[in-house]
C-alpha positions in Angstrom: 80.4 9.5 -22.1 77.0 8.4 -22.1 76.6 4.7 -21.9 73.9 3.1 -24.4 73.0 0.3 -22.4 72.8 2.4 -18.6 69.9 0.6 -16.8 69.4 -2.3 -19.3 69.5 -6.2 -18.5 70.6 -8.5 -21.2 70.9 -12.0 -21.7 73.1 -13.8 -23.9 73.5 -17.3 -25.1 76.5 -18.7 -26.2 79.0 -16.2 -24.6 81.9 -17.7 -23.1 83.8 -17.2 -27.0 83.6 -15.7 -29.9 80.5 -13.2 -31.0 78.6 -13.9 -27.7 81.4 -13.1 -25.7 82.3 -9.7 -27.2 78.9 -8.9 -27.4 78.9 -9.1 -23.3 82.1 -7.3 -23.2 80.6 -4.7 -24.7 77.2 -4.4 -23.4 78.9 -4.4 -20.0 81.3 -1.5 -21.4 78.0 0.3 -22.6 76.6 0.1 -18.4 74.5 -3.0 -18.7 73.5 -5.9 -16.6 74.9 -9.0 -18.0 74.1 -12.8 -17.9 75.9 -14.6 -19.8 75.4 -18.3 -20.3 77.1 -21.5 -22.1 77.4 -24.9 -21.1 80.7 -24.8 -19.7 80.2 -23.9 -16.4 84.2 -23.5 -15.4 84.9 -20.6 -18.4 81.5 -19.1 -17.7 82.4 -18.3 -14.3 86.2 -17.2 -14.9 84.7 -14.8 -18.0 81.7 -13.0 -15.2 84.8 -12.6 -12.7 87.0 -11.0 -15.4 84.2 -8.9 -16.5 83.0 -7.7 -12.5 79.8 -7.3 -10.9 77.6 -6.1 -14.3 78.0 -10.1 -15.1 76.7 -13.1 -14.1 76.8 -16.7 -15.3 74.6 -19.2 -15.5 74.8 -22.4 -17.0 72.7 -23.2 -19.9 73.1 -25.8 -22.9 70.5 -24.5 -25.6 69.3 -28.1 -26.6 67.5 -28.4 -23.6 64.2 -26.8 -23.3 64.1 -26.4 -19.9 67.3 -25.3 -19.2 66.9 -22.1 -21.5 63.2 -21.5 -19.6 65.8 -21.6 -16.3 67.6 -18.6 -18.1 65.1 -16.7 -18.3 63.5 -17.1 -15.6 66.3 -17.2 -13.1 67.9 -13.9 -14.6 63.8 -12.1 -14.1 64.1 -13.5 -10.7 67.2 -11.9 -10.1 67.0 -8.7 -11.7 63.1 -8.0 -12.2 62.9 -7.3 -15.6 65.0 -8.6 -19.1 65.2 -5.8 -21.6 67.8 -7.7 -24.1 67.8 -11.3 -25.4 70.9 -12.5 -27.5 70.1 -15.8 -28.9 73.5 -16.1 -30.3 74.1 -20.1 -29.1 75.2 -22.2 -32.3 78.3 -23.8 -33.8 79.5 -24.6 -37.4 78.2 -27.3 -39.6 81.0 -28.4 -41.6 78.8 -31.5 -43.1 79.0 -31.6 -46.9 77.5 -34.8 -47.7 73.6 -35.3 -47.8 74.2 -38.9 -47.6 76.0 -38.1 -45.1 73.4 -36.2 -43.0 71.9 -39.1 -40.3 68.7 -38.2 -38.6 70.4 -38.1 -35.3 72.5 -35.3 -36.6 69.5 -33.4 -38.1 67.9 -33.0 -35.3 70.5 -31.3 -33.5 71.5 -29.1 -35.7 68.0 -27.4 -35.9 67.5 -27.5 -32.1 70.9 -26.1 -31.6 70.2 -23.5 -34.6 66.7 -22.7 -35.0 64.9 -24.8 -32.1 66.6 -22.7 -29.1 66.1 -19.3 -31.3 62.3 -20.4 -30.7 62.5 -20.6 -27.3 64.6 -18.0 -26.2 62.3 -16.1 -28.3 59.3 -17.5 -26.7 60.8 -17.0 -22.9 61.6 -13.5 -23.6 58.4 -12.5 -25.1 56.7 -13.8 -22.1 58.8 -11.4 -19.8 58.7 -8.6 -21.8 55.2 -8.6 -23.0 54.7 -7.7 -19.5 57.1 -4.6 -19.5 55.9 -3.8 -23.1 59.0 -3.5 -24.2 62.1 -5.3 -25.5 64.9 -5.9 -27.7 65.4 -9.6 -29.4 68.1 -10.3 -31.5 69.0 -13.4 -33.2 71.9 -14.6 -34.3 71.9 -16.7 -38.3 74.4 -16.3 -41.4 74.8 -15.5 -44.3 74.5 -19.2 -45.3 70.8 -18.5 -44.7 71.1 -16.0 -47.7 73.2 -17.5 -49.9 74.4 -21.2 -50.9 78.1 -22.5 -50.5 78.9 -20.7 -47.0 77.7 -24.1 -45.0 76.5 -27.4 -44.9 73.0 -27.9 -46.0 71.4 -28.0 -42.4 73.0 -25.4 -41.6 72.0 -22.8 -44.1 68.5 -24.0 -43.7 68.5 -23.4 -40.1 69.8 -20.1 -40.3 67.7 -19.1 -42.9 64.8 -20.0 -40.9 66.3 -18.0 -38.0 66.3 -15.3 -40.5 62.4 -15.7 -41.4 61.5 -16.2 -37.8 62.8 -13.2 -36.8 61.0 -11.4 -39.8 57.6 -13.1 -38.9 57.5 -12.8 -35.1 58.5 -9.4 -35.7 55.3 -8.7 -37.0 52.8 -10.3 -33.9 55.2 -8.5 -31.5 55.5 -4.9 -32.8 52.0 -4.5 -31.1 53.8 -5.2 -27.8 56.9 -2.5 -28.4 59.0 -5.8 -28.6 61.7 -5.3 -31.7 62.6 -8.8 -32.7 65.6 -8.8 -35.5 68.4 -10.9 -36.8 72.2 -10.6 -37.4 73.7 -12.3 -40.6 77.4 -12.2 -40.4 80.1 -13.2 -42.9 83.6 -14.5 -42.5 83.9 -13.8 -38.6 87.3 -15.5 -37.2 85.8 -17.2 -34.1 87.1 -20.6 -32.8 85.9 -21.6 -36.2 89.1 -21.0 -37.5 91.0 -22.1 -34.5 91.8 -19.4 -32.8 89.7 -20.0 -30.0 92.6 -20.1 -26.9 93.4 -16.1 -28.3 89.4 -15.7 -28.3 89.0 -16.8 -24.5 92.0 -14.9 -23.1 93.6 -11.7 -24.9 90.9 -10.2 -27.7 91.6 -10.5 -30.9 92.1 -6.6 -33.0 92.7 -5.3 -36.3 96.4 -4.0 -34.8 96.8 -7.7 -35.3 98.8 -7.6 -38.6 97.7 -11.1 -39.4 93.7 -9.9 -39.7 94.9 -6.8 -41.9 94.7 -6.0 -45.3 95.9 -9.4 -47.1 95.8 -11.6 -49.9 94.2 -14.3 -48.3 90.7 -11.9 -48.7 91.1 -10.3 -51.8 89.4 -13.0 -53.6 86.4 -14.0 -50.7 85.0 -10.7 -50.0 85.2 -6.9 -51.1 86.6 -5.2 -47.8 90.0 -7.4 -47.9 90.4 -8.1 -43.6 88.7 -10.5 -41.3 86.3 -9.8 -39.7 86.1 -9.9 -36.0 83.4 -10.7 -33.3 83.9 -6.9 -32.7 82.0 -5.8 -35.9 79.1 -8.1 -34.7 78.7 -6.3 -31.1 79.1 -3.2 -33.1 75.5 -3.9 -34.7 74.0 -6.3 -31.7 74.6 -2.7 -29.4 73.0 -0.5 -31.5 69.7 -3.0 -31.7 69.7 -3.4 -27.9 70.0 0.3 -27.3 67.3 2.9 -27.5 69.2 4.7 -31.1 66.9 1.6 -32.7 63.3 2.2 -31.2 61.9 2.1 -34.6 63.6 -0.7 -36.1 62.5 -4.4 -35.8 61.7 -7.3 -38.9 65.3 -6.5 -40.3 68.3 -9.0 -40.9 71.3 -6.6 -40.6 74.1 -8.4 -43.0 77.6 -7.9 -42.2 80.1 -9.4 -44.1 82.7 -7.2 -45.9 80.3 -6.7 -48.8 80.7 -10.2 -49.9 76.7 -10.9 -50.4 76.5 -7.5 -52.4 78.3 -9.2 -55.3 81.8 -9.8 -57.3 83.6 -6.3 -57.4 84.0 -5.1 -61.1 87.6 -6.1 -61.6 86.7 -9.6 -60.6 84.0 -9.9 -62.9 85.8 -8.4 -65.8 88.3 -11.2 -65.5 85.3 -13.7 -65.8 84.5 -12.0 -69.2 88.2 -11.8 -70.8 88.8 -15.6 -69.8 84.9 -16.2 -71.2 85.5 -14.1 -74.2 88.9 -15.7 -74.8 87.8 -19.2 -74.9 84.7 -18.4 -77.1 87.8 -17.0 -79.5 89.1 -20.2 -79.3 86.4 -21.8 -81.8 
């Protein structure tokens, strides 16, 4: 089997659960050189040891400036060239509240969200304009496409991950660096508390709990969870070569639940609608 990664070195923020940490599973899988990062340093190791010598750790917490340049520029040290950069580092916003929302908070939301997506960005570039080629792929939501799936910070950051992505695309094309974003839905991630099952044994649709069930019929159109899984799915494809000619695009995956209500659903709107306009 030919591996879609053979040769390539990626980087990864965020990977010691969840998205990031598939993502490295896989890209390892797919014959890649692997550094994954995170800030804690104790699971970071454990995760490059259980993954062998493709993967190696380093510590970095994304709200620091400096230590993401260290990233960089410690994995080019090492390996001589970075062909991959996940900016995938965030966590959930579960703030509701406006007048809730203090200043303190603001701020590190966006540098969590949309500050480190900069400058992982920005360090990449700087290696890979020299190779003239790259892969960068960052991580939003589809709270940046659509209200009611986060807080308000939230959504606004990952929308303007979203718009970055589209807009550096465009200065870096010239370069042969493909800069793109992923949105994804309803991903069950330590989000929902899972996160023990995440860090240890993966998570998989033979699961009978993430099957077909109820509790998704009336969220999205494909009725199962979604898993960190269908994420690497698309984050592999953009690092690889199959996407040479791709770049500026946000790649939505969510079970179809942006593309609308299916018709059922809706049809139920208009009987209750047309029912209580019979009422007058």
């Amino acid at each position: 089997m030919v591996e879609r990664l053979q040769n390539k070195v990626v980087v990864i923020t965020g990977a010691t659960s969840g998205i990031g940490l598939e993502i490295a599973r896989r890209s390892v899988s797919e014959g890649a050189s692997v550094v994954i990062s995170g800030r804690r340093e104790n699971e970071g190791k454990k995760i490059a040891s259980q993954l062998g010598e493709k993967c190696r750790f380093i510590k970095c917490d994304v709200l620091y400036e400096d230590q993401i340049c260290n990233l960089v520029e410690e994995t080019f040290g090492y390996y001589g060239n970075i062909d991959v950069m996940f900016n995938n580092a965030g966590a959930p916003d579960f703030v509701r509240n406006i007048e809730d929302i203090s200043y303190d908070k603001i701020r590190q939301s966006l540098d969590l969200l949309l500050t480190s997506v900069i400058v992982g960005t920005r360090e990449a570039t700087r290696i890979m304009s020299k190779q003239k080629n790259g892969s960068i792929v960052n991580t939003a939501s589809i709270a940046g496409h659509w209200g009611g799936c986060g807080g308000s910070v939230y959504s606004a950051a990952k929308a303007g991950v979203i718009h970055f992505s589209k807009v550096t695309s465009l200065e870096l094309a010239k370069k042969n660096i493909r800069v793109n974003s992923i949105s994804p839905g309803a991903i069950i991630t330590e989000i929902f508390g899972v996160g023990q099952k995440l860090s240890g044994e993966k998570l998989a649709l033979s699961d009978e709990h993430l099957k077909s069930s109820e509790a998704f019929n009336d969220f999205q159109p494909i009725a199962r969870a979604g898993l960190p899984e269908d994420i690497a799915n698309v984050a592999i494809y953009l690092a690889s070569d199959e996407s040479t000619f791709v770049t500026g695009q946000d790649f939505v995956v969510d079970g179809g639940l942006l593309a609308g209500r299916p018709l059922n659903v809706a049809s139920e709107s208009f009987k209750k609608i047309n029912r209580s306009l019979k009422s007058f």
